[in-house]
C-alpha positions in Angstrom: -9.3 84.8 -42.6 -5.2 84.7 -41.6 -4.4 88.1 -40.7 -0.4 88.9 -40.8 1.9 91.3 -38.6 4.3 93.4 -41.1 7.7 93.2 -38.7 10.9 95.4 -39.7 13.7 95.6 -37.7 16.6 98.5 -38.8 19.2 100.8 -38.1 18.1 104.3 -39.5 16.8 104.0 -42.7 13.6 106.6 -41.8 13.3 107.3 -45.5 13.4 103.6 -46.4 10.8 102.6 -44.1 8.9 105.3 -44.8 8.6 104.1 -49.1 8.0 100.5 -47.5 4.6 101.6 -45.5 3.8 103.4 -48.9 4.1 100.8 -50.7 2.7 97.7 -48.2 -0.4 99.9 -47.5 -3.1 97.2 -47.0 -1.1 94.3 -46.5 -1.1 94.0 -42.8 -3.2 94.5 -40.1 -0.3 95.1 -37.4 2.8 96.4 -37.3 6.6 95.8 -35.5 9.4 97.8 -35.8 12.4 97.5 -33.7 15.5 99.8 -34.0 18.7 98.4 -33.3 20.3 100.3 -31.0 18.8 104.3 -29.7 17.6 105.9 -33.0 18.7 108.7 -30.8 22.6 107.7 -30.0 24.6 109.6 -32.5 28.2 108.5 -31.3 30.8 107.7 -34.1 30.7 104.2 -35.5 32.1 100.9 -33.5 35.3 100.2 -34.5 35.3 96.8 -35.8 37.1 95.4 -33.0 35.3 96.6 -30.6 32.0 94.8 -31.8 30.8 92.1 -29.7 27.7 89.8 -29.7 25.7 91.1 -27.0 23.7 87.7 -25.6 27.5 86.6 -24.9 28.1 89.4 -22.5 24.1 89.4 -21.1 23.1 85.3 -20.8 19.7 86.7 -20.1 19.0 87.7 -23.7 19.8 83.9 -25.2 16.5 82.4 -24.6 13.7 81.3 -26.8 11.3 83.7 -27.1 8.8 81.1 -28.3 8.3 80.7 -24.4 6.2 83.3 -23.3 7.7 82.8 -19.8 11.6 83.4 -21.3 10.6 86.0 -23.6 9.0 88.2 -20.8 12.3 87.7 -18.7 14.4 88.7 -21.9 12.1 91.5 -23.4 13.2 93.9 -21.3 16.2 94.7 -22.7 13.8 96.3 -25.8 12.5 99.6 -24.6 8.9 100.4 -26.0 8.7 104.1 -27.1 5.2 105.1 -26.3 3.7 108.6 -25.7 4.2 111.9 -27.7 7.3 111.2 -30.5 10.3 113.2 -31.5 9.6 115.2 -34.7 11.0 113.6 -37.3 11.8 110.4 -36.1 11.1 106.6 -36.8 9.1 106.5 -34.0 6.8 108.8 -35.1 6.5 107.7 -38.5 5.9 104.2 -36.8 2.7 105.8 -34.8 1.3 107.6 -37.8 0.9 103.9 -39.5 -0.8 102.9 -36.2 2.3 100.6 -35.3 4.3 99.8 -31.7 8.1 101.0 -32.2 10.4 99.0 -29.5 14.2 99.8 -29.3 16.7 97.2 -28.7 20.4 96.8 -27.7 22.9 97.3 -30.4 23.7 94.2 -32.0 24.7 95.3 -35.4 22.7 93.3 -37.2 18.8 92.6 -37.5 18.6 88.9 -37.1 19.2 88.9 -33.1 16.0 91.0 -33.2 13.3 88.6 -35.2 12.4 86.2 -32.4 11.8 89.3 -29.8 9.9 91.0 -32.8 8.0 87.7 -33.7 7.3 87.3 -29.7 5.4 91.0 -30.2 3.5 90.4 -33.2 -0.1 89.8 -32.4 -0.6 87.7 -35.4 1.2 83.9 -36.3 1.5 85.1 -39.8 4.7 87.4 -40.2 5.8 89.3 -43.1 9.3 90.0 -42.8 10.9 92.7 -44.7 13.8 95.3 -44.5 12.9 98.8 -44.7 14.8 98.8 -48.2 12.7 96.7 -49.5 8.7 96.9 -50.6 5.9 94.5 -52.5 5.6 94.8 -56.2 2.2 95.9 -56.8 1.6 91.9 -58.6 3.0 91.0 -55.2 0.4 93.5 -52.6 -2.2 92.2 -54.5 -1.3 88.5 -53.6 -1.0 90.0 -50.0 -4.6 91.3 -50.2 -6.0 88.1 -51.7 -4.5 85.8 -49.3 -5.4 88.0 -45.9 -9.2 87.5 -47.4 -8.9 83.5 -48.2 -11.1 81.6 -45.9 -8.0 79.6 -44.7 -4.5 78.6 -45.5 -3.3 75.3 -46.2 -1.5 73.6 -43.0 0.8 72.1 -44.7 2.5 75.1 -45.8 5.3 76.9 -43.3 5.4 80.1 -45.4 6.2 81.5 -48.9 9.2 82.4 -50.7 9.3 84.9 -53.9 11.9 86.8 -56.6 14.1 89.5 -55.4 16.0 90.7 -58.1 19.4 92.4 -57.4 19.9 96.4 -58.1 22.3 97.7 -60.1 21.9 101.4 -58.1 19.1 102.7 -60.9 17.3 99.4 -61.6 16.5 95.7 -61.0 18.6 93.3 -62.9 16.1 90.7 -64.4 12.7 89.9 -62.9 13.3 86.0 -62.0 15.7 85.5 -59.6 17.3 85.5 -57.2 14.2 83.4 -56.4 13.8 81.6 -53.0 13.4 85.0 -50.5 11.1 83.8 -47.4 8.9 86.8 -47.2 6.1 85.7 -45.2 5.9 82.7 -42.7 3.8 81.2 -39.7 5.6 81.7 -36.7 4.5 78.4 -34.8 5.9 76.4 -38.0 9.3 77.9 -38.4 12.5 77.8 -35.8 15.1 80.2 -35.9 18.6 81.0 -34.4 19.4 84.4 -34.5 22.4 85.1 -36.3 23.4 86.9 -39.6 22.9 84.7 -43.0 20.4 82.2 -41.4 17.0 82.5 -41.9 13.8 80.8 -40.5 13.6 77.1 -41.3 10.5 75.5 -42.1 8.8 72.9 -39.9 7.3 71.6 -43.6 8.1 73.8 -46.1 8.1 77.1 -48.3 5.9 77.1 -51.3 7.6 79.4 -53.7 5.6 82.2 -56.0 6.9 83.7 -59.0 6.5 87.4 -58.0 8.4 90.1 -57.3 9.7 92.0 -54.1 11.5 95.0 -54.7 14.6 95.3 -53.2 16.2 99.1 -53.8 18.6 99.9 -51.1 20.7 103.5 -51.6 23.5 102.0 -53.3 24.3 98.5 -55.4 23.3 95.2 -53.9 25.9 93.2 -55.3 29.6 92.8 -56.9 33.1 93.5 -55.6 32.8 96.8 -53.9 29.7 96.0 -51.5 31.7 92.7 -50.7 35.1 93.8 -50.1 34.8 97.0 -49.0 31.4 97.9 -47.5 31.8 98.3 -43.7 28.4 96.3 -43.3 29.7 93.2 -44.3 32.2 93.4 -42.6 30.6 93.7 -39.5 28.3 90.5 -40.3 31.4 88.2 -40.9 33.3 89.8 -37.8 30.3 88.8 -35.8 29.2 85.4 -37.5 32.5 84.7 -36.6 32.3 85.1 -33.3 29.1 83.7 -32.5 30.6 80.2 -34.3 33.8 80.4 -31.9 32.6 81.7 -28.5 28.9 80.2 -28.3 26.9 77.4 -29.3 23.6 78.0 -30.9 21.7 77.8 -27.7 23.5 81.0 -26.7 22.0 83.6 -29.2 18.2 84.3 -29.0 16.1 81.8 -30.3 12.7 80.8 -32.0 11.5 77.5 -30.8 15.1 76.1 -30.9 15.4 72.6 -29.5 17.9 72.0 -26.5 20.0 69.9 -28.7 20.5 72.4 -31.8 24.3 72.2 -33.8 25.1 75.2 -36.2 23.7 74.6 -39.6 25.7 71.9 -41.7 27.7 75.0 -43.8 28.5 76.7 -40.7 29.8 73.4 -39.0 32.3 73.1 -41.8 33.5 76.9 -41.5 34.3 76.4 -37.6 35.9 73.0 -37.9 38.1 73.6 -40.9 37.7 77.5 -42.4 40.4 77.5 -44.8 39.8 74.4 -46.4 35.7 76.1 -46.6 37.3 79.1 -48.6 38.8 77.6 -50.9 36.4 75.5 -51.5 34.3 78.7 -52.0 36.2 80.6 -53.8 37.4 77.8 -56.3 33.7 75.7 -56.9 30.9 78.9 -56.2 31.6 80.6 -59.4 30.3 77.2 -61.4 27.4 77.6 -59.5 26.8 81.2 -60.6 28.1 81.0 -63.5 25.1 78.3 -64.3 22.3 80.4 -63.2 23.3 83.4 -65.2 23.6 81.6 -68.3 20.6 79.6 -67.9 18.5 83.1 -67.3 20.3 84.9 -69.5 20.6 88.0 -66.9 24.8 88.6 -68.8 25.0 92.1 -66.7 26.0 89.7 -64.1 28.8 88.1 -65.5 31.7 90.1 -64.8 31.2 89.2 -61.2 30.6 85.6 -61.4 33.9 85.3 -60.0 32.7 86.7 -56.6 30.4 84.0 -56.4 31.0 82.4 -53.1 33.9 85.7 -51.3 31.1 86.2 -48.4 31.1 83.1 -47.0 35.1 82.4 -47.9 35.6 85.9 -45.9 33.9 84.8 -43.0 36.1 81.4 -43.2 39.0 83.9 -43.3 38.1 85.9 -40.5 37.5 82.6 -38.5 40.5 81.5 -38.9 41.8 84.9 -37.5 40.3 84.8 -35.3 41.1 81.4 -34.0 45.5 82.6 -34.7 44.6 85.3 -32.1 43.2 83.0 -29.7 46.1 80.5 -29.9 48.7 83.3 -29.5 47.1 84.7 -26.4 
């Protein structure tokens, strides 16, 4: 029977995480949580310019941590936290759900974290999710079924479901967006960790109509979380960054081959980034626009138009970034 390692990696979010191990009671058998950054450090925010990716400055963290050998050399920038907990803290709520809490260096954003996570699970099978996320109960009970099926099919690489937007009080429809990988085998996956890529399948994902919930503390789409939420700006400042001043084989890794190139959308942003955001901003919204009418889901109309702003705002800021470079 395939057993699976539950791994979340977050910034804060006790509360969250703490609704998540709730909620995924009974879907794993062994638990990863990394914290990016002290849980402890409670200086005032990075200023945006002052954000950096951290493997650039420290060559030692950009390995593949597929390779036991590499990860051990790397894994001790992540401090385990073992032995009697703070009060209150994520650590200890990570102990009471019998889990190992590791802290890592601030890289202010998760993906950095998966393949030194991944390295620690003690299972292949990993469930990924953020700590502001948790299974439908249609969803736990596929969990349940498939850690008690005799096998699972080789051929599969992992699973993808529905995770329907939030409006800030409730989901908006209960079909898409579809395609979320939620649960994968490590050795069948590769992964380069940066913001807005994801694990790619050796073979591929087989996708199940169910739901997981996605309910973060405020909306998970439109105009404001785009435009204005310091988040995202932080994931285009440092996307953009890692596509300027590195090549892939610079960020941590899972099972990356020597000869990896950015993915083909990223490619296009570096070589020619406004060209990319216009072509974003001016085609996306079709795209969009399609889906919403063919599911019917018309709360999600008005921002059609933003259909494509993230990744035009990342072309933006590379091409920013690249003015500054010229001039100095």
């Amino acid at each position: 029977m395939p057993k699976i390692s539950l791994v979340v990696c977050l910034y804060k979010e006790r509360d969250l995480l703490a609704r998540l191990l709730q909620h995924a009671e009974g879907c794993y058998d062994d638990l990863v949580v990394v914290h990016d950054g002290s849980e402890s450090d409670t200086s005032p925010p990075t200023p945006l310019a002052e954000i950096h990716i951290p493997s650039h400055r420290h060559p030692e963290l950009a390995v593949d941590f597929s390779i036991p050998e590499q990860a051990a050399q790397a894994s001790t920038w992540w401090k385990h936290l073992e032995g009697a907990p703070s009060p209150g803290s994520i650590h200890e709520l990570v102990a009471k759900h019998r889990g190992r809490y590791f802290e890592g260096p601030r890289c202010w954003q998760q993906e950095p974290h998966w393949p030194f996570a991944w390295s620690k699970a003690q299972n292949d099978w990993i469930l990924r999710l953020d700590a502001d996320e948790y299974p439908s109960e249609a969803l736990k009970s596929w969990l349940t079924n498939f850690r008690n099926a005799p096998a699972t099919p080789e051929s599969i690489s992992g699973y993808t479901c529905v995770w329907p937007l939030w409006n800030g009080k409730q989901p908006v429809g209960k079909i898409w967006p579809d395609g979320r990988i939620f649960l994968f085998h490590r050795r069948n996956v590769r992964f380069l960790g940066m913001a807005e890529l994801t694990p790619r399948p050796f073979t591929s994902y087989s996708p199940i109509s169910l739901v997981l919930v996605h309910e973060p503390k405020r909306k998970s789409y439109g105009y404001r979380a785009i435009l204005f939420r310091h988040q995202n700006r932080i994931w285009r400042r440092v996307i953009a960054q890692s596509l300027l001043n590195s090549r892939p084989q610079q960020l941590p890794r899972w099972q990356s081959e020597d000869s990896e190139e950015w993915p083909a959308p990223f490619a296009k942003m570096l070589h020619n980034p406004l060209r990319q955001a216009w072509n974003r901003i001016a085609f996306s919204w079709i795209w969009g626009l399609r889906r919403v009418v063919q599911l019917r889901i018309w709360q999600l109309l008005y921002c059609i138009p933003a259909y494509g702003w993230q990744h035009a705002l990342i072309c933006l800021e590379i091409w920013r970034l690249k003015r500054r470079s010229y001039k100095n």
